[in-house]
N, CA, C and O of each residue as an XYZ file, in Angstrom:
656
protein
N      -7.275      5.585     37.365
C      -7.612      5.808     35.966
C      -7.116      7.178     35.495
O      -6.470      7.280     34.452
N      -7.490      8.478     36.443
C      -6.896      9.391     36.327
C      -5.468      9.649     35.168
O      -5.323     10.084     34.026
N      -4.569      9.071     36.291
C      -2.917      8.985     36.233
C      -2.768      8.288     34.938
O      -1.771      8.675     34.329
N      -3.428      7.414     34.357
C      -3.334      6.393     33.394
C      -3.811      7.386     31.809
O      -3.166      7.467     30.764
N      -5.220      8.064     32.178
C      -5.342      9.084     31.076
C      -4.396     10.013     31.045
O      -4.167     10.260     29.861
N      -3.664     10.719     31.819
C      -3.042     11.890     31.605
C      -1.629     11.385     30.982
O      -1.066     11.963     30.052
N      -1.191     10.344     31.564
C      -0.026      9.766     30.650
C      -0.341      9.595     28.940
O       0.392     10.083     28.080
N      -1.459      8.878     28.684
C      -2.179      9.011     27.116
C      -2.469     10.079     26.656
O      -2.315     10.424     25.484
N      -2.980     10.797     27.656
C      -3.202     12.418     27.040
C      -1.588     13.402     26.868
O      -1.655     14.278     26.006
N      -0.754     13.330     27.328
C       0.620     13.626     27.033
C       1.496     12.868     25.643
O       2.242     13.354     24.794
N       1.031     11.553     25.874
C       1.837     11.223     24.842
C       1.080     11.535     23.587
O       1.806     11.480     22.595
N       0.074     11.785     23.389
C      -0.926     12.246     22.676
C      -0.439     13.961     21.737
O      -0.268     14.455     20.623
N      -0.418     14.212     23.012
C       0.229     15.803     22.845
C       1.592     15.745     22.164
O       1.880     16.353     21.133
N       2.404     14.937     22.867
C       3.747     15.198     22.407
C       3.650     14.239     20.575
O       4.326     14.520     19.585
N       2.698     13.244     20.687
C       3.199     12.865     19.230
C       2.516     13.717     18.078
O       2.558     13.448     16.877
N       1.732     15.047     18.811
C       1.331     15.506     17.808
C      -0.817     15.097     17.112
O      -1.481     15.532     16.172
N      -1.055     14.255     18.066
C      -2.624     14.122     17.634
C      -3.152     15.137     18.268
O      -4.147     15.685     17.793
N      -2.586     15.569     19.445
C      -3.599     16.864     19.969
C      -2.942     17.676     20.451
O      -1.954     17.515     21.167
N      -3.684     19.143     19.924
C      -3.155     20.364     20.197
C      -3.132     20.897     21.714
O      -4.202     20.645     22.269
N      -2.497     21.356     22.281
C      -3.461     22.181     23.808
C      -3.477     23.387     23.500
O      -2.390     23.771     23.068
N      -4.325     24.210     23.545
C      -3.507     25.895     22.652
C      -4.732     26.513     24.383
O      -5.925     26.399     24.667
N      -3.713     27.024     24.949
C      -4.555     27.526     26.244
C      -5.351     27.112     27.438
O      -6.125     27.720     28.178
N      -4.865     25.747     27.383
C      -5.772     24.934     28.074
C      -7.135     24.203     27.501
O      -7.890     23.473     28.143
N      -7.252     24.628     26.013
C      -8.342     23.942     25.362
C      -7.328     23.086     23.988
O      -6.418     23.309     23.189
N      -8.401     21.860     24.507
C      -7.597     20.560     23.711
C      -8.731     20.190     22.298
O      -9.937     20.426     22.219
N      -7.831     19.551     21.313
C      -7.983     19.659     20.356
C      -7.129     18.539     19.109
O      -5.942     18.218     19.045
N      -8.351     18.141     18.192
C      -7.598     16.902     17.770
C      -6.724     17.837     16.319
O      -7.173     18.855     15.793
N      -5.878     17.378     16.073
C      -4.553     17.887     14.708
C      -4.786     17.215     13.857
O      -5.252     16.087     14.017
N      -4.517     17.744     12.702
C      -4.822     16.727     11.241
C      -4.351     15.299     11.592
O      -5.111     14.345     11.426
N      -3.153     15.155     12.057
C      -2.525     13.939     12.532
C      -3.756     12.938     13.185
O      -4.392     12.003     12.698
N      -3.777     13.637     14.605
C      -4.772     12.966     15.568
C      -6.564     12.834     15.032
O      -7.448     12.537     15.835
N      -6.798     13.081     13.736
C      -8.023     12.742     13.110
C      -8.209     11.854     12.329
O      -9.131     11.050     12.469
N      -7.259     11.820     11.224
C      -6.072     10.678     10.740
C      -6.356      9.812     11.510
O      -7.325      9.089     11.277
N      -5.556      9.646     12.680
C      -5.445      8.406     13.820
C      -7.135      7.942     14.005
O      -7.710      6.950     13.557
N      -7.481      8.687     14.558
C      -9.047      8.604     14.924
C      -9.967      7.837     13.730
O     -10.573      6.782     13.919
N      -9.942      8.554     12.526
C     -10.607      8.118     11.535
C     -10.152      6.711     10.978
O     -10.991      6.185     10.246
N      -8.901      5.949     11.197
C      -7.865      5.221     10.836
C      -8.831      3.781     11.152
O      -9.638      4.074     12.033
N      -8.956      2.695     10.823
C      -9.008      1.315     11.248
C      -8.564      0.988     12.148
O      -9.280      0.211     12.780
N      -7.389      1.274     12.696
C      -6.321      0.662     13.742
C      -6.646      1.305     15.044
O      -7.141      2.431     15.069
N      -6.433      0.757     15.926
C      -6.871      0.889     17.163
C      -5.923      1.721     17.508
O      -4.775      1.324     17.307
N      -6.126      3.213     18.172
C      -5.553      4.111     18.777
C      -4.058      4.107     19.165
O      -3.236      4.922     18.746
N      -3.711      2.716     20.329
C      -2.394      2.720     20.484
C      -1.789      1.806     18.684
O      -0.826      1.073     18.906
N      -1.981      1.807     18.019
C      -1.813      0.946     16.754
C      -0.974      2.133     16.232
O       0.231      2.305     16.045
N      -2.130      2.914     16.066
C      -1.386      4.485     15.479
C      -0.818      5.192     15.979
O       0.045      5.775     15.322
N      -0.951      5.443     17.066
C       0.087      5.994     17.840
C       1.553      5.742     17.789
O       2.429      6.602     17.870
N       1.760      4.094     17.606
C       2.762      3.294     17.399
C       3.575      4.110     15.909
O       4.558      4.787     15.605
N       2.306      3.443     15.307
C       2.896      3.660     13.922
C       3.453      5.812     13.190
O       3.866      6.235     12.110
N       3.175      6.368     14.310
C       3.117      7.797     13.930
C       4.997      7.769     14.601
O       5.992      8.286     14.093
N       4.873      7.004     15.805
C       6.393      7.335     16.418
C       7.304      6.251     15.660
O       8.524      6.283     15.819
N       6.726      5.331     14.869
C       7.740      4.605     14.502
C       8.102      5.243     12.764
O       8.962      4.713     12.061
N       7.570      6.004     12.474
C       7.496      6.793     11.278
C       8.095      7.870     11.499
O       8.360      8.363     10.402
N       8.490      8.568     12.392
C       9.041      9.826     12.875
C      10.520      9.203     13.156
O      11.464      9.992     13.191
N      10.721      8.000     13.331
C      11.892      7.135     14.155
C      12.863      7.104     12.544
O      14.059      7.395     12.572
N      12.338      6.815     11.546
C      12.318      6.092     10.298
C      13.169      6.635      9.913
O      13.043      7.837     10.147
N      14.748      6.208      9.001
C      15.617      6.986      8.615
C      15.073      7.330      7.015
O      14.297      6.531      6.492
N      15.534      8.603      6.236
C      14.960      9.222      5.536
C      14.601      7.942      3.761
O      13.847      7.738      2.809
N      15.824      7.509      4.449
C      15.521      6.257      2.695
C      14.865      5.217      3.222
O      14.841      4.341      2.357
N      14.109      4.721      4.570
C      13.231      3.851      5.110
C      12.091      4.390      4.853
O      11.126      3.628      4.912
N      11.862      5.689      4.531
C      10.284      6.235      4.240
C       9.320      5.932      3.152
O       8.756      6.807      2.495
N       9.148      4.600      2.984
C       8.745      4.241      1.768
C       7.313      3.126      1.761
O       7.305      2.160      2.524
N       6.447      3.333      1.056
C       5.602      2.258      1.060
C       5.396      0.928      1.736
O       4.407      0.460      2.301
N       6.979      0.303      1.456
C       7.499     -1.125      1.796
C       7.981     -1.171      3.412
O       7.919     -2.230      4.036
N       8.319     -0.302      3.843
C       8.660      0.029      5.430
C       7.420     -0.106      6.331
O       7.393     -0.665      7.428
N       5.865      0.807      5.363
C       4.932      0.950      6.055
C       3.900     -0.631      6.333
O       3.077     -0.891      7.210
N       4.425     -1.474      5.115
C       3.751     -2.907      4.895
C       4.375     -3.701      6.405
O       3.804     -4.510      7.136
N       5.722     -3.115      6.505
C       6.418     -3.968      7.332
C       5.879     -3.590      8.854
O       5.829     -4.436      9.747
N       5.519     -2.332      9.017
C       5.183     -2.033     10.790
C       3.534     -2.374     10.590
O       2.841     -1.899     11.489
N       2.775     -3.160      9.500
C       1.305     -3.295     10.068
C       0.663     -4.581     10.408
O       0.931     -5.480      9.611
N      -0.063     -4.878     11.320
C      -0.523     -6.250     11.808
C      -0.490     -7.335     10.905
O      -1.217     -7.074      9.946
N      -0.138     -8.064     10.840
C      -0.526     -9.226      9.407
C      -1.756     -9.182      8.628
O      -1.879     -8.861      7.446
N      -2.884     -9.646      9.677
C      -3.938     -9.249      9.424
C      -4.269     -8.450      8.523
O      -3.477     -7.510      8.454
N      -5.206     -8.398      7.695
C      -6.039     -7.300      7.175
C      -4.961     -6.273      6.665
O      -5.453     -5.156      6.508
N      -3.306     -6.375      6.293
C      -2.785     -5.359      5.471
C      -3.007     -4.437      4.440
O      -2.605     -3.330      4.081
N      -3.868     -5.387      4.068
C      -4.407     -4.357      2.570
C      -5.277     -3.417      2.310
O      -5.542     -2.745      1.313
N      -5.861     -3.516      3.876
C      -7.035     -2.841      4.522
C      -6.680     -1.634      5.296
O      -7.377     -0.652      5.552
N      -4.958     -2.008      5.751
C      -4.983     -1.083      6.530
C      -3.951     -0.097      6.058
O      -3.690      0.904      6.725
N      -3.414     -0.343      5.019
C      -1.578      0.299      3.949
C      -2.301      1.521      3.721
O      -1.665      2.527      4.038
N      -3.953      1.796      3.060
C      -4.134      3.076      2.720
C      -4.056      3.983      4.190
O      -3.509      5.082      4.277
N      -4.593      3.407      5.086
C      -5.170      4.500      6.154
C      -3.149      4.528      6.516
O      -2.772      5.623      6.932
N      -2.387      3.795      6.415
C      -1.302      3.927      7.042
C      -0.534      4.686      6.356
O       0.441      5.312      6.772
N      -1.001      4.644      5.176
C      -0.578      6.077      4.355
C      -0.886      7.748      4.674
O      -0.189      8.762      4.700
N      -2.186      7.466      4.877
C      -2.088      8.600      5.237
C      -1.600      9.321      5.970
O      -1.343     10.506      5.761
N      -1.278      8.311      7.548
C      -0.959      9.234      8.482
C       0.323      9.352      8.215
O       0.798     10.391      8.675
N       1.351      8.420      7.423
C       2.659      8.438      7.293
C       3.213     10.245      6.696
O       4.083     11.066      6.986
N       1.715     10.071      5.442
C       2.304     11.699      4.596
C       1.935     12.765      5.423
O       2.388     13.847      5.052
N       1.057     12.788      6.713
C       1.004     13.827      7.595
C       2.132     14.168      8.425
O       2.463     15.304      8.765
N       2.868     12.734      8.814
C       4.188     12.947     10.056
C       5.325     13.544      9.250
O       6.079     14.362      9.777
N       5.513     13.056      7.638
C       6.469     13.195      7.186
C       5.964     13.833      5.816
O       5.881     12.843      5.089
N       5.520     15.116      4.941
C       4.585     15.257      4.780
C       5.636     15.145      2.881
O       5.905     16.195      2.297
N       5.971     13.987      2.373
C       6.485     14.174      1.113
C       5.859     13.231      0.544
O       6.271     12.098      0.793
N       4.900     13.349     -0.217
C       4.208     12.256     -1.185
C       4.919     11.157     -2.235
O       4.590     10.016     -2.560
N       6.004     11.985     -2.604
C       7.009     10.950     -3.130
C       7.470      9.572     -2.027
O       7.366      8.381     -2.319
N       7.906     10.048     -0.931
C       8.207      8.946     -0.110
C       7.316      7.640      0.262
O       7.747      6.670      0.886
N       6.215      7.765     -0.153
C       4.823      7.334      0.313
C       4.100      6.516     -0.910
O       3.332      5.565     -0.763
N       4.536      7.124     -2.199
C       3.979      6.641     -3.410
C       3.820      5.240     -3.357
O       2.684      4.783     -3.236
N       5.038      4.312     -3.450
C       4.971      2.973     -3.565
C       3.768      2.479     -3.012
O       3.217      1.423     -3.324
N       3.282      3.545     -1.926
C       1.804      2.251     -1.321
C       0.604      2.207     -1.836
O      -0.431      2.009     -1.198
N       0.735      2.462     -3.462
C      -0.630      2.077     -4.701
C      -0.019      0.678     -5.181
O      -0.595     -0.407     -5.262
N       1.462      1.042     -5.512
C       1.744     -0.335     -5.960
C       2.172     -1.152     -5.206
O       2.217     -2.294     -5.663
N       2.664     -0.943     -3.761
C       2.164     -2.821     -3.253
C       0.921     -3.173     -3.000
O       0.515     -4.335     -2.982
N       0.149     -2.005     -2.758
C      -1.655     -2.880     -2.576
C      -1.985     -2.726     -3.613
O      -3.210     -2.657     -3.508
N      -1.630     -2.567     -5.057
C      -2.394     -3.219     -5.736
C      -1.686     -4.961     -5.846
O      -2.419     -5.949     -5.800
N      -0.081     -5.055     -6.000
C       0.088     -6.595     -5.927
C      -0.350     -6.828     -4.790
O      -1.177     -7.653     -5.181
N      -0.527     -6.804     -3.545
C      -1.380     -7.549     -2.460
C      -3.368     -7.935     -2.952
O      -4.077     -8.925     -2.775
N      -3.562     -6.868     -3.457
C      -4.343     -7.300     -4.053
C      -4.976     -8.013     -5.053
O      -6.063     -8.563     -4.876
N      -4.256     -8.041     -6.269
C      -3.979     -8.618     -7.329
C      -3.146    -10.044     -6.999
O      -3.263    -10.962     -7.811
N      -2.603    -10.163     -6.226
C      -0.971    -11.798     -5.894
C      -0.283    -11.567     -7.184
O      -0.155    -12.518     -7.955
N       0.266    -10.153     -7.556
C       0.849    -10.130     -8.674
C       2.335     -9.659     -8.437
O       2.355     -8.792     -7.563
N       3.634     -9.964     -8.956
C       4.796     -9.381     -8.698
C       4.377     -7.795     -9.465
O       3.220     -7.644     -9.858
N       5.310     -6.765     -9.619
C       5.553     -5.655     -9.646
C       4.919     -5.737    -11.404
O       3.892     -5.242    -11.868
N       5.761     -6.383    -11.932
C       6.239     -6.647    -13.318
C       4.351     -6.683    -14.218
O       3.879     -6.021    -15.142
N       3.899     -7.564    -13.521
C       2.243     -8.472    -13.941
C       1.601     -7.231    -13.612
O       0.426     -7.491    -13.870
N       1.643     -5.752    -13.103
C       0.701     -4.865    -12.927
C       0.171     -4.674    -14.023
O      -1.051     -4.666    -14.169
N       1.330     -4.421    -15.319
C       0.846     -3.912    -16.533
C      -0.167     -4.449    -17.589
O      -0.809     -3.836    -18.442
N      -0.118     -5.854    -17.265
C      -1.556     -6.874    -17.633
C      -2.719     -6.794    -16.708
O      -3.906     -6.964    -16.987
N      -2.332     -6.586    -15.882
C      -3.686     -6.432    -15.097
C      -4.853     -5.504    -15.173
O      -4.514     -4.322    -15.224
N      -6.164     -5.731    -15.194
C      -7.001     -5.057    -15.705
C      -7.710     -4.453    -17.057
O      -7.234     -4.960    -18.072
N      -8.656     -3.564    -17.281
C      -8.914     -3.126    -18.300
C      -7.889     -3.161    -19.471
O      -6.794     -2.739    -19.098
N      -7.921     -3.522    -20.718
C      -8.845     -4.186    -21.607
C      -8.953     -5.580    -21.763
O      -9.934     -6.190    -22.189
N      -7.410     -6.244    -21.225
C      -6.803     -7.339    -21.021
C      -7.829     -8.466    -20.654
O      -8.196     -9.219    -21.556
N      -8.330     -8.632    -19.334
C      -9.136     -9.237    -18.689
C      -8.148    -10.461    -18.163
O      -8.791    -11.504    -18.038
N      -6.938    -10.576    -17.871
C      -6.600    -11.869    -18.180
C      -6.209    -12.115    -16.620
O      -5.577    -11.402    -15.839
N      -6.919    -13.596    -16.430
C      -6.281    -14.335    -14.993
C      -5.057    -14.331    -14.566
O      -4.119    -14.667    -15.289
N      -4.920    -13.951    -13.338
C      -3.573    -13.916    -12.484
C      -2.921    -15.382    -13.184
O      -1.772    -15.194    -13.583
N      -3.261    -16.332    -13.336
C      -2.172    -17.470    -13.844
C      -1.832    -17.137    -14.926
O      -0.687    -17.507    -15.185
N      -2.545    -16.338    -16.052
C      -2.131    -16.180    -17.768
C      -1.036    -15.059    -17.314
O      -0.056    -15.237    -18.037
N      -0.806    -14.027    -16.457
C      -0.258    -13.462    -16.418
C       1.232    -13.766    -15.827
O       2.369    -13.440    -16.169
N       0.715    -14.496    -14.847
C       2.213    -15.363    -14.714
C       2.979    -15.776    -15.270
O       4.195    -15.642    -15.139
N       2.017    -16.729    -16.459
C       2.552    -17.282    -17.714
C       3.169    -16.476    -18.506
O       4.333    -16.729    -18.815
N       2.581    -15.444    -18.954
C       3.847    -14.293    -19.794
C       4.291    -14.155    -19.148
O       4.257    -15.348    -18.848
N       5.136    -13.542    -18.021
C       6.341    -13.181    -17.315
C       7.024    -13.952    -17.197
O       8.196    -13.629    -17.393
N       6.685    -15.744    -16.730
C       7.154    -16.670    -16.960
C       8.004    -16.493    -18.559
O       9.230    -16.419    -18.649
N       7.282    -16.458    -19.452
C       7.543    -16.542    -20.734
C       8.619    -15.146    -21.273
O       9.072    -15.019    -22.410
N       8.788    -14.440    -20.396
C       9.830    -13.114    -20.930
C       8.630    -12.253    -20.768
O       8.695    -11.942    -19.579
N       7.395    -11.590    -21.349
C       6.474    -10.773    -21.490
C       6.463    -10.201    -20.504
O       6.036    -10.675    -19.451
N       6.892     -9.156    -20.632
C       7.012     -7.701    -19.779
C       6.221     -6.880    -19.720
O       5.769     -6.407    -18.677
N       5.814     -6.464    -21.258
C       5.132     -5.397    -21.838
C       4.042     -5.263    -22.754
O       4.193     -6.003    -23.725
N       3.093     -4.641    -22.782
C       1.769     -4.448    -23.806
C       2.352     -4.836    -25.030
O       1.661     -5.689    -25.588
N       3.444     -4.502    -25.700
C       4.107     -4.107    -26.933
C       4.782     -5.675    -26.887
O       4.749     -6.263    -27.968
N       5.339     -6.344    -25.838
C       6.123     -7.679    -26.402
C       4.831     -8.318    -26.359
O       4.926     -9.321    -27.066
N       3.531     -8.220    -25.817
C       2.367     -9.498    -26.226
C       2.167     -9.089    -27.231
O       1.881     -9.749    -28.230
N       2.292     -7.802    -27.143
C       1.408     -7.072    -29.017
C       2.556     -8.185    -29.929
O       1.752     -8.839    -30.593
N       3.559     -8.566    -30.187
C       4.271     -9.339    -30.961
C       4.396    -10.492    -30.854
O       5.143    -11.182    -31.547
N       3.594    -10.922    -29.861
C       3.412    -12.772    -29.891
C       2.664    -13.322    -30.811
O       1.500    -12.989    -30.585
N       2.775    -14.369    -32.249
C       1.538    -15.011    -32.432
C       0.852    -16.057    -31.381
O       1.398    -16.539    -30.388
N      -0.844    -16.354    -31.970
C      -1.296    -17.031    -31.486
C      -0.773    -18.411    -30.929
O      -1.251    -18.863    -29.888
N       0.277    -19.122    -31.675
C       0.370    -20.020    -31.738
C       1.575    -19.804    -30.275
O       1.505    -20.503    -29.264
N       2.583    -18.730    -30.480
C       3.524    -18.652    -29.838
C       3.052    -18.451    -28.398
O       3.593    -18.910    -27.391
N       2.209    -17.866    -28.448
C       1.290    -16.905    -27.414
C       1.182    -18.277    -26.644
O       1.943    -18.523    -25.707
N       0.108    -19.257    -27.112
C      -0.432    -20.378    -26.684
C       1.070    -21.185    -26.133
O       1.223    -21.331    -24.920
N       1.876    -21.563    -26.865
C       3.062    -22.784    -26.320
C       3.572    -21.665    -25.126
O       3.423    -21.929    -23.933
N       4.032    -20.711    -25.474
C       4.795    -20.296    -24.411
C       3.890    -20.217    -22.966
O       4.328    -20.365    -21.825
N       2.653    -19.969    -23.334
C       1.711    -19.330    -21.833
C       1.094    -21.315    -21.630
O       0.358    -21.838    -20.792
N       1.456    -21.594    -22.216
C       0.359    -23.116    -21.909
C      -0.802    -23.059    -21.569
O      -1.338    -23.716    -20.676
N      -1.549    -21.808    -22.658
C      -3.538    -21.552    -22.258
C      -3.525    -21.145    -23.737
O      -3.272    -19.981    -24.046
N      -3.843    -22.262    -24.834
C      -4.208    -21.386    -25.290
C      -5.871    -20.304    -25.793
O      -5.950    -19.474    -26.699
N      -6.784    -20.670    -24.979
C      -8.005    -19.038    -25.250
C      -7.049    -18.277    -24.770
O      -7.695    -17.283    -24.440
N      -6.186    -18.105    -24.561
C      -5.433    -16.421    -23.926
C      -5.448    -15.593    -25.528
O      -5.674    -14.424    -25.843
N      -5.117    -16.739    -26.264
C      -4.461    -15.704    -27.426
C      -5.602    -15.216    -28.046
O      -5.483    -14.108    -28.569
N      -6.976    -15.921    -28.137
C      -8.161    -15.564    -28.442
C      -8.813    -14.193    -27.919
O      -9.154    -13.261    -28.648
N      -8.939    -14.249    -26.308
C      -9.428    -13.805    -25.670
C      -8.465    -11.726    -25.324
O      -9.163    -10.799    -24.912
N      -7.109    -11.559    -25.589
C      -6.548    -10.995    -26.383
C      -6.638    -10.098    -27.645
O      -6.090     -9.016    -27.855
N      -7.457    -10.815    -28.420
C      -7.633    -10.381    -29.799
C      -6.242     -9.953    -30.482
O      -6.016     -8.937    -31.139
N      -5.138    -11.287    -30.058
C      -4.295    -11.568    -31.369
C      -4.348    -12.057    -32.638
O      -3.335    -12.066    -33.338
């Protein structure tokens, strides 16, 4: 067991979760991150060296969706954020991971964020339906009538519920 910890405790060291400063050991913003994280120890560990591996235009939100368990992604993109902006510490590179968990959360393409939520209220299918329909923007529903609103989305309480 020995031989088996000290190999974990090295790679530990070398990826940066723990300090040795004199013979006294010590967890690093990194290695608290890890600790505090959902993912099981070697999970993060993984994911800290495969983030350090990462060429500089792979550093992105969508890279980090791609190295996490299937499982429970949406659960785990924030904590995988974090440790990503500790290894590599540029918040720009990292941004995108509000907007794929919110479409993982939402089942919305990129486009449907801007309907989503406050004041709108409107179901993931009505929203489909405008994008379906061209509707991009606050400002092109703001110019739909009711009537248009209704044929094009095939609901029509949308246009009600709206306050067109």
């Amino acid at each position: 067991m020995l031989p088996t910890l000290d190999r974990l405790l090295d790679r530990m060291v070398r990826d940066q979760l723990v300090a040795d400063e004199g013979g006294m050991l010590s967890l690093t913003m990194l290695g608290k991150a890890c600790g505090e994280s959902p993912l099981r120890l070697e999970s993060a560990m993984r994911l800290v060296e495969l983030v350090r591996r990462m060429s500089p235009s792979d550093q992105n939100g969508l890279s980090l969706l791609a190295v996490l368990p299937a499982d429970g992604t949406r659960f785990l993109l924030e904590s995988a954020r974090r440790i990503a902006e500790i290894v590599v510490p540029d918040p720009e590179k990292w941004s995108g991971t509000e907007v794929e968990l919110r479409r993982l959360e939402e089942g919305l393409p990129e486009a449907g964020l801007v309907f989503s939520g406050r004041p709108l209220f409107l179901r993931r299918g009505e929203i489909c339906g405008l994008l379906d329909a061209g509707v991009t923007s606050g400002e092109a529903l703001a110019t739909l009538s009711k009537c248009r609103l209704a044929v094009n989305c095939k609901n029509a309480p949308i246009a009600f519920r709206v306050g067109i």
